[in-house]
Structure formats: C-alpha cells, structure tokens
N, C-alpha and C positions, 0 to 999 in steps of 0.2 A: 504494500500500500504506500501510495504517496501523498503527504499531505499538501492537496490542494489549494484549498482556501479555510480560514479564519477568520475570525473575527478581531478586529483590532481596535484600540479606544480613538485611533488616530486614521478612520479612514479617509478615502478620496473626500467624499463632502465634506469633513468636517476638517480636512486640511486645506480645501480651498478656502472654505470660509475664514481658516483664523488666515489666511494671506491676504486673502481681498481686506479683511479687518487691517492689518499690518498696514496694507498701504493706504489705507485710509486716517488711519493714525499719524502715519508719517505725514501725509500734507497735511492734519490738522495742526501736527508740529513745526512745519514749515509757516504754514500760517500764523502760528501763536508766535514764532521768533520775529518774522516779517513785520508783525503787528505792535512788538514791544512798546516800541517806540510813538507810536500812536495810539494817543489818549480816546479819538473820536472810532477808533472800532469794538468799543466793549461787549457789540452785539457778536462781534464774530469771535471773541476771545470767549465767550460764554456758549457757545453754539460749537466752537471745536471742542471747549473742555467737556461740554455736555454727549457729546458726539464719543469724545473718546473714553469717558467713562464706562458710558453703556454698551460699547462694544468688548470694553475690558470684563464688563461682568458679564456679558453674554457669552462670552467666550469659556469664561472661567466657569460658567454653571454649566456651560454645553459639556466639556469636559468632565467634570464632576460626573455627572448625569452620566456620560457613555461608561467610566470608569469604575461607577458604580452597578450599573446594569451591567457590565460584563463580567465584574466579580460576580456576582449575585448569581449569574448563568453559569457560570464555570461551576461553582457551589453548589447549585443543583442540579447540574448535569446530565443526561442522560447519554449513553451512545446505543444505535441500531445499527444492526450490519444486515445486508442482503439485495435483492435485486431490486430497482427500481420500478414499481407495481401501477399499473392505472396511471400514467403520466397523461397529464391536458397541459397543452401548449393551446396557451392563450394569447392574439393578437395583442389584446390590450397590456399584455405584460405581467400577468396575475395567472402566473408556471402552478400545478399543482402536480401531487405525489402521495405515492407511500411508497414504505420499506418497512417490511412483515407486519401489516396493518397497523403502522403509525404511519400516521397524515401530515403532508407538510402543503402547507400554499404559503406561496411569497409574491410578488412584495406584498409587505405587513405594514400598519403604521403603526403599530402595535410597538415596536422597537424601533432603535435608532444603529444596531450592530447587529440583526440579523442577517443570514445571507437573503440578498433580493436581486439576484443577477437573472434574467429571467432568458429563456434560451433564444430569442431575438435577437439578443445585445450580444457583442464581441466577448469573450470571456469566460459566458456562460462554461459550470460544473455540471449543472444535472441537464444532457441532451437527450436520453432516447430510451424507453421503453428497454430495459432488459438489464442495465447496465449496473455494474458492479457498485457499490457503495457503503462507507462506513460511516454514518453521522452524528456528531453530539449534540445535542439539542436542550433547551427546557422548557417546560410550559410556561407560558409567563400566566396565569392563572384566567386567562381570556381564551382557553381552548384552542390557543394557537403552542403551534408547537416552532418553534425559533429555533435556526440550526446557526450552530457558532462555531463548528467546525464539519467540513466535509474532507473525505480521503477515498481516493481513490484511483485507479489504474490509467495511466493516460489511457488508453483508448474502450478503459472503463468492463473489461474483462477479469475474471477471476483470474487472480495472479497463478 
C-alpha cells in the first residue's frame, strides 16, 4: 500500500488564503508607513489597522479550527480496507462510495480537512468501481463519514 492522500491542517485553500491574507497585510503596511506622516489620512490608518486585524484573527481561528478537527479525527479514527462498492460519479462533484458497507460521499461541508477530490478534478484517489483501498475515516456525528487518510495501489489493484 501507498499512502496516497491525507489530510493536513495546512491544505491548498487554507494556504492560499493565509497568502492572499499576507499580501494584503503587506500593502496595509505599506500604506500605514506611506501615511505616517500624514495627519489628514486617519480614515485609512484605521481601515488598514482594522483590515489587518481581522485577517490576523481569521486566520489564527481558521487554523485552530482545522488543527483541532484533525486531532479530534485522528483520535477517533477508524480504518476500512477493501474494494470500492456502489461508486456514483456525480457531475456536480458530490463522488459517492462504500468499502464493506461503510459509506463515504464527499465533498462535505461538514468539515474543512476531509478528503473532497471528486473524480472530475485532476488528482482525484477514488476513480472506479473495483479498486483497491485502505481508508481512515471518522464520523463526525452528522452520519457522514470523513476520510483523512486514503492508501492505496497506484493503479488501485490488490498488491
């Protein structure tokens, strides 16, 4: 088995976001230096500080919040091994499954680090009817089941 994908506190969107954050900070800092000197901008000295605050804390709960839900998953854990059962590939993006009658549909808004790669998008783990797989999962108590890590064979055959 190869571990595939995971679940991480620091994924793609929630790295772009603190960068777009970053550079929005940084011109609010450009601005706040730019403005020192000028007594007549305090509306913009009050609108970058306010600006950069709230991206500081949004940022800081975002992380909290995933680093928390991913302990809490890891903790309650489950793992399933077996073949990929009743697979529905859905246009709209909403992939469903089991493996030995546990159910998975993704994407979920349920969580913010489950896997939600749906088999449309470039990347996609769970592609086809048959295919081998080992997944840790845990309910988040909404009857969905949340996978946080998947492993499996590249071309998804019993090793």
């Amino acid at each position: 088995m190869e571990k595939v994908w995971e679940a991480r506190v620091f994924s793609t969107g929630a790295t772009l976001f603190l960068i777009i954050s970053l550079v929005i900070v940084i011109y609010c800092v450009y601005i706040l230096k730019n403005t020192l000197s000028n007594s007549n901008s305090k509306v913009n000295k009050i609108v970058c500080i306010f600006v950069i605050a709230t991206l500081v804390i949004i940022n800081l709960l975002n992380i909290n919040d995933r680093y928390t839900e991913l302990k809490h998953a890891k903790m309650n854990a489950v793992v399933v091994e077996g073949k990929v059962e009743n697979f529905v590939y859905s246009a709209n993006g909403s992939d469903s499954f089991s493996v030995n009658d546990v159910y998975f549909k993704y994407p979920t808004i349920d969580t913010s680090i489950g896997y939600d790669i749906p088999k449309r998008d470039k990347g996609a783990i769970i592609t086809h009817e048959g295919q081998f797989v080992k997944i840790t999962y845990f309910n988040n108590n909404n009857c969905n089941n949340i996978i946080i890590k998947i492993e499996t064979t590249l071309d998804g055959s019993i090793y």
